[in-house]
N, CA and C atoms as an extended XYZ file, in Angstrom:
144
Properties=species:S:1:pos:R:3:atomname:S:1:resname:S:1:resid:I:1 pbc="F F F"
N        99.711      103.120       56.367 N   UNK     1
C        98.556      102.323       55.998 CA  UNK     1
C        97.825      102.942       54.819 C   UNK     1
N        97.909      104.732       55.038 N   UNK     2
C        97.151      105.216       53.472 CA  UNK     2
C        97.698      104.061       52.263 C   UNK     2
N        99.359      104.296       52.355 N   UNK     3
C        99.925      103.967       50.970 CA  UNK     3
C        99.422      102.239       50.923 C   UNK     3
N        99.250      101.854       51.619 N   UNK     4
C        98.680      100.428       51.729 CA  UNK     4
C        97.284      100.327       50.666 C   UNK     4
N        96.396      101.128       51.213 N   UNK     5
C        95.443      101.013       50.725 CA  UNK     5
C        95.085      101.702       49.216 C   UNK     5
N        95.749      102.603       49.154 N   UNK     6
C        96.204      103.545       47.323 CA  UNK     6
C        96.645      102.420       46.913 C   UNK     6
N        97.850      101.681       46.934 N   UNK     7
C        98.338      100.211       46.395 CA  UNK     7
C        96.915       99.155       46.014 C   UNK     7
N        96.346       99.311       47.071 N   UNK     8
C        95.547       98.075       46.621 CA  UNK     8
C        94.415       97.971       45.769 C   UNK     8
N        93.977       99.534       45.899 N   UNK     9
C        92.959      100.446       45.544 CA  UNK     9
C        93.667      100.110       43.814 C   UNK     9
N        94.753      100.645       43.234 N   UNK    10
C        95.236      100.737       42.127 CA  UNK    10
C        95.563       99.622       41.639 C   UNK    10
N        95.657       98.547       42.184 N   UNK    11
C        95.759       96.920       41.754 CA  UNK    11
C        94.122       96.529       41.377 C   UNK    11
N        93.564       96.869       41.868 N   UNK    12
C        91.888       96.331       41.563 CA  UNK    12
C        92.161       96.890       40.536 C   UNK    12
N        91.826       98.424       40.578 N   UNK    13
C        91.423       98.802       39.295 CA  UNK    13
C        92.325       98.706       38.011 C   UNK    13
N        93.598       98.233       38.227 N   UNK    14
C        94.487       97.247       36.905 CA  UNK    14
C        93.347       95.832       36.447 C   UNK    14
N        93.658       95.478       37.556 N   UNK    15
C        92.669       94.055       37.212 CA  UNK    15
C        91.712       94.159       37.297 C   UNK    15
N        90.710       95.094       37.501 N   UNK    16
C        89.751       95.456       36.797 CA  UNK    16
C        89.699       96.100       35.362 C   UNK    16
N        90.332       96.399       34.814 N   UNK    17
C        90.316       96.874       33.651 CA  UNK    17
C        91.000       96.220       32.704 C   UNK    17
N        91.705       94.991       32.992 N   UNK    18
C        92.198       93.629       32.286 CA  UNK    18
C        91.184       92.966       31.986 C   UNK    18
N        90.693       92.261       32.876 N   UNK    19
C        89.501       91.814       33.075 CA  UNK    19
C        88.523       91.819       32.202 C   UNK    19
N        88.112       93.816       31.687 N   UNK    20
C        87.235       94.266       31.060 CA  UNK    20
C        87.553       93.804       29.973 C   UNK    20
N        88.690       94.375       29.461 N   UNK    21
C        88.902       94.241       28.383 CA  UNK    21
C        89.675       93.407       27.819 C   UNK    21
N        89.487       91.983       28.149 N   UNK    22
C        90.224       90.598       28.052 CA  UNK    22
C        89.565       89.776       27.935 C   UNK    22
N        88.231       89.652       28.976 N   UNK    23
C        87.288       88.934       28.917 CA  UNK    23
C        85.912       88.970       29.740 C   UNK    23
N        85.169       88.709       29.469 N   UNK    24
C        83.958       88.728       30.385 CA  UNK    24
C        83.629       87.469       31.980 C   UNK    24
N        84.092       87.888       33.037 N   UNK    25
C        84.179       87.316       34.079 CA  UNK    25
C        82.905       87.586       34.569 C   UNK    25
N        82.064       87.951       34.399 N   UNK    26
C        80.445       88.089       34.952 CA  UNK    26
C        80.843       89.778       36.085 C   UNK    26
N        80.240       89.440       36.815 N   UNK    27
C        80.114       90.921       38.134 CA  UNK    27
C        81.341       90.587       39.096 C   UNK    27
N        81.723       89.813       39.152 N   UNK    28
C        83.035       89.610       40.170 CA  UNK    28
C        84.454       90.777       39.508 C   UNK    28
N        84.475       91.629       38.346 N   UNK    29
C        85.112       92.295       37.910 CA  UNK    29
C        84.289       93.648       38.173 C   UNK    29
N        83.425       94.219       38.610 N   UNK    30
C        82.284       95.018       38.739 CA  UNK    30
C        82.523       95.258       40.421 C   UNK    30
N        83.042       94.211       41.032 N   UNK    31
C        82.961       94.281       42.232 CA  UNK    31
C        84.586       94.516       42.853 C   UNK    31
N        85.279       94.223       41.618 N   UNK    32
C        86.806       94.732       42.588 CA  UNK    32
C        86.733       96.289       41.831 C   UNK    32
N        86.377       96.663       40.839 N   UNK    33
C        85.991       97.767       40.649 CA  UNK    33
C        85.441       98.845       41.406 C   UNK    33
N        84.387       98.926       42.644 N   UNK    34
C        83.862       98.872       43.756 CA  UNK    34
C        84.720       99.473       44.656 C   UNK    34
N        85.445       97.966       45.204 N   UNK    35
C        86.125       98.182       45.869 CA  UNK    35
C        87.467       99.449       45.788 C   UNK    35
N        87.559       99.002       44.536 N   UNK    36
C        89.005       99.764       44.272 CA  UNK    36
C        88.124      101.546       44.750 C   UNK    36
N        87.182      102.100       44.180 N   UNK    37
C        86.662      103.402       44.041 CA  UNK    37
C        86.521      103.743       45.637 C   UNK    37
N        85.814      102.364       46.323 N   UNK    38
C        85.558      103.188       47.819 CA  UNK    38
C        87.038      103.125       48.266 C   UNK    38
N        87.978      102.252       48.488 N   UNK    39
C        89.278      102.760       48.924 CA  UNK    39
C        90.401      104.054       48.424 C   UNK    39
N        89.806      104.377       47.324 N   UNK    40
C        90.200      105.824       46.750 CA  UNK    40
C        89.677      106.692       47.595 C   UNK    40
N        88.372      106.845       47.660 N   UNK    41
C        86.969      107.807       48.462 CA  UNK    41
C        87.560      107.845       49.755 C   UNK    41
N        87.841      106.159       50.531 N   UNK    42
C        88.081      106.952       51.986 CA  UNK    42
C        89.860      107.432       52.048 C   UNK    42
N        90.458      107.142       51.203 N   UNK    43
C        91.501      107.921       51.015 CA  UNK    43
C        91.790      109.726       51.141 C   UNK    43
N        90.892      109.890       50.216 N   UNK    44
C        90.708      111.251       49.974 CA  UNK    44
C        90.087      111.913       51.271 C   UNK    44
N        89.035      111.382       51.599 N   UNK    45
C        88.153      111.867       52.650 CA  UNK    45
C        89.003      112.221       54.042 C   UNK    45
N        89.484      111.015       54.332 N   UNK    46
C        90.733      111.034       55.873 CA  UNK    46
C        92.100      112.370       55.453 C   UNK    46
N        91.672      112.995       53.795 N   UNK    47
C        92.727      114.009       53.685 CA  UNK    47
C        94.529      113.707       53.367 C   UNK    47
N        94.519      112.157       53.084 N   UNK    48
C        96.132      112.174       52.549 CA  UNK    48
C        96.019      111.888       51.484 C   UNK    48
């Protein structure tokens, strides 16, 4: 399930950073951004 969540974690922040720099989608790009950082955080934290 870690590698589940590193996967998904690293897909936001692709499409978050397309996004950025492609076009302006308002805060809905701000917010998978977010997401992507806290699923890194509890990654790290649980130690794998």
């Amino acid at each position: 399930m870690s590698n589940l969540l590193y996967l998904i974690a690293l897909i936001l922040v692709i499409f978050w950073a397309i996004g950025f720099f492609a076009y302006s989608a308002g805060g809905i790009i701000h917010i998978l951004l977010v997401i992507a950082i806290v699923s890194i955080l509890f990654r790290v934290i649980r130690g794998r």
